[in-house]
KEPAGU-250206 format. One record per residue (C-alpha): residue in one letter; x, y, z negated. Coordinates in pm, whole numbers, plus 50000, padded with zeros to 5 digits. Each point is the difference from the previous one (the first is absolute). Layout:
KEPAGU-250206
aXYZ ...
This chain:
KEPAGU-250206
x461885335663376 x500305032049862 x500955015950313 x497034986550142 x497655013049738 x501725032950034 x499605003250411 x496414995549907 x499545028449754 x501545020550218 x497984993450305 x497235009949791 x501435030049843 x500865009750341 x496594993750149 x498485021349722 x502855026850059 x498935004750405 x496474992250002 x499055022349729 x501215032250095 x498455019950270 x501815009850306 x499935027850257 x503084997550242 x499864968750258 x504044996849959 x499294990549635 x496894977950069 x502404977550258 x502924996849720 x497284981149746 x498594982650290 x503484990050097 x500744987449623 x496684981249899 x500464985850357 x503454992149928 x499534984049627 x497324973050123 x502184992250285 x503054996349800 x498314978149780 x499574975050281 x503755006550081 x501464996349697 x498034962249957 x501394987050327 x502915015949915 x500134978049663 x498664966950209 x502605003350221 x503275005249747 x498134968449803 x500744979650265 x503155012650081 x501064995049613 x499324963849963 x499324988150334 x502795016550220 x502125005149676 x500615036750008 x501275017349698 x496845019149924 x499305035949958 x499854997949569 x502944984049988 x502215023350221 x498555028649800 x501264982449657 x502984984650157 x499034967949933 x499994989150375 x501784960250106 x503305004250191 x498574986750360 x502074967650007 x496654983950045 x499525013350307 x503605001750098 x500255039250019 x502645023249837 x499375018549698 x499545035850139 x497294984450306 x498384983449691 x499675032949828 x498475017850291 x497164971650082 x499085014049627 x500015035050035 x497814995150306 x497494986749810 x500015024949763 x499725026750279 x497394982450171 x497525010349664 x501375035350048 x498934995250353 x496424990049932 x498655032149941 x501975023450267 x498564972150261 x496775008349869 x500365035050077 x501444995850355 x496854973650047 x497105024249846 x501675032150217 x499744980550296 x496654992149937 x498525031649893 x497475007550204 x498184972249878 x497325003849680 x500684976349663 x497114977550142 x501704991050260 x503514997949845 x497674975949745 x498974980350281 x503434992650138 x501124991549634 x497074981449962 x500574976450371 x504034994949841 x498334983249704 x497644977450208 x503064989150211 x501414990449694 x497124977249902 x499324987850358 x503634985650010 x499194984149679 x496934989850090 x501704979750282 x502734987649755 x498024984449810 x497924983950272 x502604986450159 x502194987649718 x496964984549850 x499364980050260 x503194989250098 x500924993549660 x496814976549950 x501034980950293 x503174992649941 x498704989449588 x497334979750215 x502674981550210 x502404997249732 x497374983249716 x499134976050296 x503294990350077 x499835014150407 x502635024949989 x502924977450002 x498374982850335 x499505031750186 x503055021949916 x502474971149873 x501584995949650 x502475026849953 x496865025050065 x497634987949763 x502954998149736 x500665035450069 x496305011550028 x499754989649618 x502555027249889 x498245031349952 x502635021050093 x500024984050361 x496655001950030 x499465037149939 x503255009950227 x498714974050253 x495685002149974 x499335025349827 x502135028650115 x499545000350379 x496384997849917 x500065029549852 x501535021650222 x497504986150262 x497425011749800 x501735035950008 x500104997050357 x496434990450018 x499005030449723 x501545024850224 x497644983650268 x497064993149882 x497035022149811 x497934986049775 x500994990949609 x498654973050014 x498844993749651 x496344988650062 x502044966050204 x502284995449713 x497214998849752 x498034976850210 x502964976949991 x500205000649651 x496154989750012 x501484972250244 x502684987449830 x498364999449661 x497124978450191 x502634977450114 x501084992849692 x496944989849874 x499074978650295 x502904981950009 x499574997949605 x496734984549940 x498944986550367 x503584982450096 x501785001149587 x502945014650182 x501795027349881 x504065016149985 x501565028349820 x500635021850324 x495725004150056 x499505018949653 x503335019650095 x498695011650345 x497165010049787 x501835022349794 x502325011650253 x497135010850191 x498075016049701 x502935023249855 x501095014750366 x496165006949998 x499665016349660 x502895018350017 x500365010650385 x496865012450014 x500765023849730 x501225030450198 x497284996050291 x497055002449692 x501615033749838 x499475016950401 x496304988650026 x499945010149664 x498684964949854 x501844998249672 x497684997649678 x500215035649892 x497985002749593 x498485031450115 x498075019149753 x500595035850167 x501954998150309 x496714996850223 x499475032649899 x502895017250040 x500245022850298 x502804987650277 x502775025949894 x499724985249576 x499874959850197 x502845010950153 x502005012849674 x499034968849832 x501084977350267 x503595021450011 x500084990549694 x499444967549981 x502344989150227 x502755024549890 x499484985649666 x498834961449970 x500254988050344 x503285007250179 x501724996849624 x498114964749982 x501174988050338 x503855018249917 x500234979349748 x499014967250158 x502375006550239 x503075012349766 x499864974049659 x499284969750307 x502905010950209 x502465016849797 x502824969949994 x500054965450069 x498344986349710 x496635022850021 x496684982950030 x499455006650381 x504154999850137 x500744965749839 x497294976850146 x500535015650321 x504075000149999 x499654961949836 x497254983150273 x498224991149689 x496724974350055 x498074982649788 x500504968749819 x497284979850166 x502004978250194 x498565000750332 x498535033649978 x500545030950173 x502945018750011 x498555034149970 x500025008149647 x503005025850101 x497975015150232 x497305003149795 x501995017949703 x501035026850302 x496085005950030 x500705025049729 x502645018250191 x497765005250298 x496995008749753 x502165028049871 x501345010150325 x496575003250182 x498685016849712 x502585029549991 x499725002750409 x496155006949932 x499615018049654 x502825021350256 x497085000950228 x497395006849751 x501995029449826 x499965018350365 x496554996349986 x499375019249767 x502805023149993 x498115008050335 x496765002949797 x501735027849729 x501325017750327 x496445007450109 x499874972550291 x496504982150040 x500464963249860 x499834974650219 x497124971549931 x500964965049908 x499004979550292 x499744966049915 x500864981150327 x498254963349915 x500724985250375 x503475004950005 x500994997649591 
């Protein structure tokens, strides 16, 4: 935590350091382009970076980059490798942090005829393929999940896939390695595809399902655990998704009292430092205390298949728990986004408008 709090007093410090001072030799003007460039990007880096090794920790059982550095790492027999093969699946993740920011560099050099709004941009369309996939997750997992809650509640599973099936299909665990996991990475396949967020269609099937509910309620007095969960499935990915896409169009609540008047170098200082400050330390630390072992709020429902206790509910309360992780995640990629911006802004580049694009949201 600390480190993370310190990486973000330092970008700031920096910032200040190579914005403030005037410059008259275009050698020197590239090297601060080349580091504020480098810093947001590395940023984004070093968080997929962290994903990544997560997984590998407690899903692929990889010693972990902490431990090797303490030499606290397991011996391998888990995985059936030797000692010294163990050792070096460790030290790779350590070097894959140290890699973060020289791949930053190599990316922003190759890149540098472009200006900071369009390096924002391209930040800025990562984070939306973030969401879209989710977006997709959730619609399709929903869904399915529903169905087979439907079927199972009124006793049709067992005639359409057989016994064993509908035995297993009441174990979480199969359920989300069987349903839910190759509909997610169809909906990654389908993100990569498609364009819109989507976010208007999944709030008009929360409106949809809610309605449902109360239908079904007080028309037909018929009414199971899995409706209110759809509901609520539905609702967080909303909420929390749609996070990242509001801070671009710039449709947070902001308690303004002076920024209005500010002129768009001072905006820009303030927003530098609000995101080197609050919001990348608020979304590191999300990330870090929820997936820093197997026990930690976000790792263990996820690692565990854990669902609800509603009997024939959905199974998504895992998923939902990882709606935090991908809050987080988003949220870096685009305060990444933002801080080029306005880096761009303190280098004397025009800002770019906030175009609100309502057809395609």
């Amino acid at each position: 935590m600390g480190g993370f709090v310190f990486f973000s007093l330092m970008l700031v410090v920096l910032t200040m350091q190579h914005l403030s001072s005037s410059l008259n030799s275009s050698g020197a003007l590239l090297k601060q382009d080349l580091l504020l460039r480098s810093l947001a990007f590395t940023v984004v880096y070093a968080t997929v970076i962290f994903v990544l090794n997560n997984f590998l920790n407690f899903w692929a059982l990889w010693p972990g980059a902490i431990n090797t550095l303490v030499g606290k790492s397991p011996t391998g027999s888990s995985l059936g490798l030797s000692a010294g093969l163990f050792a070096g699946l460790g030290w790779l993740q350590v070097f894959s942090y140290v890699a973060a920011p020289i791949l930053a560099m190599i990316h922003v050099s190759k890149l540098s005829t472009q200006s900071y709004q369009n390096l924002s941009e391209r930040v800025s369309d990562w984070a939306a393929t973030v969401i879209k996939a989710a977006f997709w997750m959730v619609l399709l997992v929903g869904m399915a999940d529903m169905l087979v809650s439907l079927l199972r509640i009124e006793s049709m599973l067992a005639p359409i896939f057989g016994g064993d099936i509908t035995t297993e299909l009441g174990k979480p665990k199969f359920r989300g390695a069987y349903v839910h996991l190759p509909l997610m990475l169809l909906a990654c396949v389908i993100a990569l595809r498609s364009k819109g967020l989507g976010f208007i269609w999944l709030a008009l099937l929360v409106v949809a399902a809610e309605f449902l509910i109360v239908i079904s309620r007080f028309v037909f007095s018929y009414e199971q655990a899995y409706m209110g969960d759809l509901v609520r499935f539905w609702y967080a990915a909303l909420f929390l998704f749609a996070s990242a896409h509001t801070l671009l169009v710039e449709g947070h609540i902001r308690v303004d009292v002076a920024y209005t008047h500010f002129k768009d170098r001072t905006k820009s200082w303030v927003n530098v430092f609000g995101v080197s400050l609050l919001g990348l330390p608020l979304c590191f630390t999300i990330l870090t205390l929820g997936m820093w072992d197997k026990t930690s709020s976000i790792n263990s429902p996820l690692l565990s298949v854990e669902v609800s206790q509603s009997g024939y509910g959905m199974y998504v309360k895992y998923i939902m728990v990882g709606f935090l992780a991908i809050f987080a995640f988003s949220m870096i990629i685009q305060f990444s986004s933002y801080l080029l911006k306005h880096f761009g802004v303190l280098r004397g580049e025009t800002p770019t408008p906030t175009i609100i694009n309502t057809a395609n949201p």
